[in-house]
C-alpha positions in Angstrom: -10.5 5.3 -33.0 -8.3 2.6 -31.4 -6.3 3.3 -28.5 -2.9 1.2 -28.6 -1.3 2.6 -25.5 -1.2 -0.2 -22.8 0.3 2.2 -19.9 -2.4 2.0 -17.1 -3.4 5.1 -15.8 -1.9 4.7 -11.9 1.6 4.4 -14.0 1.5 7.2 -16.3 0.2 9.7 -12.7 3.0 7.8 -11.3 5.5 8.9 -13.9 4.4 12.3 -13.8 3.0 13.0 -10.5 6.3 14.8 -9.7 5.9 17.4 -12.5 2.5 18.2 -12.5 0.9 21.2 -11.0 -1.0 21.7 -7.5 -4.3 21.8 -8.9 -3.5 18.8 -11.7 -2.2 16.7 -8.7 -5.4 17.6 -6.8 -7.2 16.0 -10.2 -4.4 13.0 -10.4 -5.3 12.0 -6.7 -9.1 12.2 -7.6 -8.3 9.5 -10.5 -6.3 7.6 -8.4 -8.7 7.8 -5.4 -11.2 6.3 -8.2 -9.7 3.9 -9.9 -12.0 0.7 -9.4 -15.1 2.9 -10.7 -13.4 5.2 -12.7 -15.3 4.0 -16.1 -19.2 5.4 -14.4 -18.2 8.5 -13.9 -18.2 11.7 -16.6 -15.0 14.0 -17.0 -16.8 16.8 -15.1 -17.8 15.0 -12.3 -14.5 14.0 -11.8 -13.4 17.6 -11.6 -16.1 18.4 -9.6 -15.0 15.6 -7.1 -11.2 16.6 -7.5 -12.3 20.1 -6.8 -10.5 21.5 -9.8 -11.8 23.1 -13.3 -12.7 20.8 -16.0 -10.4 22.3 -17.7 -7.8 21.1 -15.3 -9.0 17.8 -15.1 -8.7 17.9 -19.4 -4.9 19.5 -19.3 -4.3 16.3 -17.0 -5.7 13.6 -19.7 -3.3 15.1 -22.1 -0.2 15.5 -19.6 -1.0 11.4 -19.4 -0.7 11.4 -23.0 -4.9 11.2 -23.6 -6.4 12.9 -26.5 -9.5 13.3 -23.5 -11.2 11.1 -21.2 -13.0 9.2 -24.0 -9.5 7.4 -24.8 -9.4 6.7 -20.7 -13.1 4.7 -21.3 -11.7 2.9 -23.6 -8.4 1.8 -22.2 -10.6 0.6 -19.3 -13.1 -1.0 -21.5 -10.0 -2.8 -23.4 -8.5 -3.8 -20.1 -11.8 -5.3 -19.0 -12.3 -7.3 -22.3 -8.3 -9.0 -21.1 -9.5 -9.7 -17.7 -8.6 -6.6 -15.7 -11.7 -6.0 -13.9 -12.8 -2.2 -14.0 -16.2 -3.2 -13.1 -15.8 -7.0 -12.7 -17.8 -9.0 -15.3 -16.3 -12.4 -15.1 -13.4 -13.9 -13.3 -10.6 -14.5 -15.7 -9.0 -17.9 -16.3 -6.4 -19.1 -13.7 -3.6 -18.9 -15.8 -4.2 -15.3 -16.6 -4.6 -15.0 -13.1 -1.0 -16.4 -12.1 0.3 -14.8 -15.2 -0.9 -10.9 -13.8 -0.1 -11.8 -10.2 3.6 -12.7 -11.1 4.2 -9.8 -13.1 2.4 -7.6 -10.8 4.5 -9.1 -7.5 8.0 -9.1 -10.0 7.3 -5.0 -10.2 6.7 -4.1 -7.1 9.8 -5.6 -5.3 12.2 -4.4 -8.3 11.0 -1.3 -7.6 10.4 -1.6 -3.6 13.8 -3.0 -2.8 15.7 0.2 -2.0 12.6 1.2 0.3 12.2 -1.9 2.4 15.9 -1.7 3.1 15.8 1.4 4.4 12.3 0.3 6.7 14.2 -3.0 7.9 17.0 -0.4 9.1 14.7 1.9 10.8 13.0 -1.0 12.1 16.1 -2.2 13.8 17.2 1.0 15.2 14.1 1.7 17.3 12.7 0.9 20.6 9.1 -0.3 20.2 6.9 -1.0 16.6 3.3 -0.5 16.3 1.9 -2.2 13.1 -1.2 0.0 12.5 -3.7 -1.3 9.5 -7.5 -0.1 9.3 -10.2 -2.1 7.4 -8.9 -3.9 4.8 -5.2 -2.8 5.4 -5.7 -4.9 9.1 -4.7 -8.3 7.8 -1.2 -7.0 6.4 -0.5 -5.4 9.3 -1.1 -8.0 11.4 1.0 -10.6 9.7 3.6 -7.7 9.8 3.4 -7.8 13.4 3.1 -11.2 13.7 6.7 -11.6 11.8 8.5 -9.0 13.3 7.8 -10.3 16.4 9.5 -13.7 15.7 13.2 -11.2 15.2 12.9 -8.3 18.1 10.8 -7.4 21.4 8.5 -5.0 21.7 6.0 -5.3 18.5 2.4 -4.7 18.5 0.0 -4.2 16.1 -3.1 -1.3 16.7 -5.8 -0.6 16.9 -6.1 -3.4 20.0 -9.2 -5.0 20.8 -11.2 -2.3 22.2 -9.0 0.1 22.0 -8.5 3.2 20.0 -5.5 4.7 18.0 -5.2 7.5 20.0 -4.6 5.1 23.3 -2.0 3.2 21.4 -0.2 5.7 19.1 -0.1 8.5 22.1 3.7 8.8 23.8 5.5 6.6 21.3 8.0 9.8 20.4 11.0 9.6 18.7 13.0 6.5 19.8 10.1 4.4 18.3 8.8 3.6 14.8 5.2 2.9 13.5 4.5 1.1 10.3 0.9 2.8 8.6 -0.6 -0.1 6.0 -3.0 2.0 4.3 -4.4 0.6 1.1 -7.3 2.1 -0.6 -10.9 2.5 0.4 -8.6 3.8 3.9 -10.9 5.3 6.6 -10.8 9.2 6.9 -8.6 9.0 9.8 -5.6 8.0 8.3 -4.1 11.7 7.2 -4.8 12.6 10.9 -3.2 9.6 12.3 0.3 10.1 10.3 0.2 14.0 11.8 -0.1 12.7 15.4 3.0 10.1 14.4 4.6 13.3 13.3 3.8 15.3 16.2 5.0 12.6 18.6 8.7 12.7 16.4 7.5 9.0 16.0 9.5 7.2 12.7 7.0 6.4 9.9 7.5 3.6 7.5 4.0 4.1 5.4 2.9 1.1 3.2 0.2 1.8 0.7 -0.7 1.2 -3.0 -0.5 4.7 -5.7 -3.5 6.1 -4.3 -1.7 6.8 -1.0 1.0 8.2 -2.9 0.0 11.5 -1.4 0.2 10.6 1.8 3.7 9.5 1.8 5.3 13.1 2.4 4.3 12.3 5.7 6.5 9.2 6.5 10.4 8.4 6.7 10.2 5.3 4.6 7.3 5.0 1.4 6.9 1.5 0.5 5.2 1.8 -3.1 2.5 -1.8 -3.0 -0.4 -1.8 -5.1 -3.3 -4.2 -4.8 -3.2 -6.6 -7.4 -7.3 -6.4 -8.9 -7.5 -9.6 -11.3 -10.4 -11.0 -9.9 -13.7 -9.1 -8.3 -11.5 -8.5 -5.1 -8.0 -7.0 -4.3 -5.0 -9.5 -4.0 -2.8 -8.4 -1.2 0.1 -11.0 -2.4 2.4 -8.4 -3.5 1.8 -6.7 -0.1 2.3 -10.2 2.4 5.8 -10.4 0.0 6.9 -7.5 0.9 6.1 -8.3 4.3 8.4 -11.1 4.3 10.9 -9.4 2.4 10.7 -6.8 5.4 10.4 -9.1 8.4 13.6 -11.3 6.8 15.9 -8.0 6.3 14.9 -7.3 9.9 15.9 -10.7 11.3 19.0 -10.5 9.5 20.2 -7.6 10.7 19.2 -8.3 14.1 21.6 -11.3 14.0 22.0 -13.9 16.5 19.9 -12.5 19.2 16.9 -12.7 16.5 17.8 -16.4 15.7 17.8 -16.8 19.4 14.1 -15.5 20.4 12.7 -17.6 17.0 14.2 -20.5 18.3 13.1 -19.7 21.8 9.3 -19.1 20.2 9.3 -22.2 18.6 10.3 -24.4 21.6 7.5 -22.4 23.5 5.0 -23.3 20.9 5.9 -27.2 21.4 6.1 -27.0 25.1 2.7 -25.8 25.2 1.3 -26.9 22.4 0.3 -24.8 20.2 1.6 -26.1 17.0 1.5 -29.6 15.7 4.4 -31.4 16.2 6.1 -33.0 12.9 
């Protein structure tokens, strides 16, 4: 049998995530959840994990136009063959490489655009922004921070060194905002962190790849970012795009007083010298 549809699986759940069922949407987070091991495990152990019947988990494969999970093997074993590494078994050339990442970054800010404006507004309108990122979301979050900083006051990224979320997050309430970066393999925090945002009132722009799809009920703003995985590890490029997509929307509608504190950064930096001058 030879399996000719080239729709990965994160975009067919995405297409129908809003039409499928409480218990299938259980199973649909499960896949998602498992997508960079998805080919070692059986059907019923990804209903087991998903905590749903396999006979859920089976009405799912088909509502994703499978005949069954043998046709998902497949698709994953015909994606690894191209490059796409499932379980990684080579690095592929660079020019497939460049090719996936420009696609890939070309996708998500066609389809990002109307959410980052509405961020960069929210953004503007508040009092304070905490940047939060955890594990491998940290880096993001920091250049985040880092950029925002440049166009208005009060930025800051968590968790601090040696410091916990609860002492940074704690008190913000409603006149501030918090940007959540939470890309896969997140920490099991993260659900409990976006309630506390909640509870303080705080504004939530939530940044995340399809598995944190779920998550995104809890935030103002959903920012839609998948990792990139060409090679053996995730490529944030997509994300640190959006980032500067973001940061320049914000600096923009800031307006002179932003150009004013970059310009006032960047003499600081040569004053003191912290950059090389040229």
């Amino acid at each position: 049998m030879t399996f000719t549809d080239a729709r990965p699986i994160e975009s067919r759940i995405a297409e129908r995530y809003a039409t499928l069922s409480p218990q299938e949407r259980r199973a649909a987070d499960a896949l998602l959840d498992h997508l960079d091991d998805l080919a070692v495990y059986r059907a019923a152990e990804l209903a087991e994990l998903a905590g749903v019947s396999k006979a859920t988990m089976s009405r799912l494969f088909r509502r994703l136009d499978y005949d069954d999970f043998t046709q998902v093997r497949e698709q994953l074993r015909t994606m690894r063959s191209s490059g796409v590494p499932v379980t990684v078994d080579g690095a592929p050339s660079v020019e497939h490489h460049v090719r996936a990442e420009t696609e890939h970054l070309q996708r998500v800010l066609h389809t990002a655009e109307p959410a980052i404006e509405r961020a960069a507004e929210l953004l503007v309108a508040s009092a304070s922004v905490t940047v939060v990122g955890l594990r491998n979301s940290y880096p993001v979050a920091l250049h985040l921070a880092q950029q925002l900083g440049q166009a208005r006051t009060r930025v800051r990224v968590s968790p601090a060194p040696g410091q916990s979320l609860s002492d940074d997050l704690v008190g913000l309430g409603p006149d501030h905002a918090a940007v959540v970066v939470a890309f896969r393999r997140r920490p099991p925090q993260v659900p409990g962190l976006l309630s506390l945002l909640r509870q303080e009132g705080t504004s939530v722009v939530l940044l995340g790849d399809p598995s944190g799809r779920r998550l995104a009920r809890h935030g103002d703003v959903w920012i839609e970012c998948g990792a990139s995985t060409q090679t053996a590890f995730d490529s944030y490029a997509a994300a640190m795009s959006v980032v500067a997509a973001v940061s320049a929307r914000v600096l923009d509608r800031v307006g002179p007083d932003a150009t004013s504190r970059a310009a006032a950064i960047d003499a600081s930096y040569r004053l003191v010298g912290e950059i090389e001058a040229g």
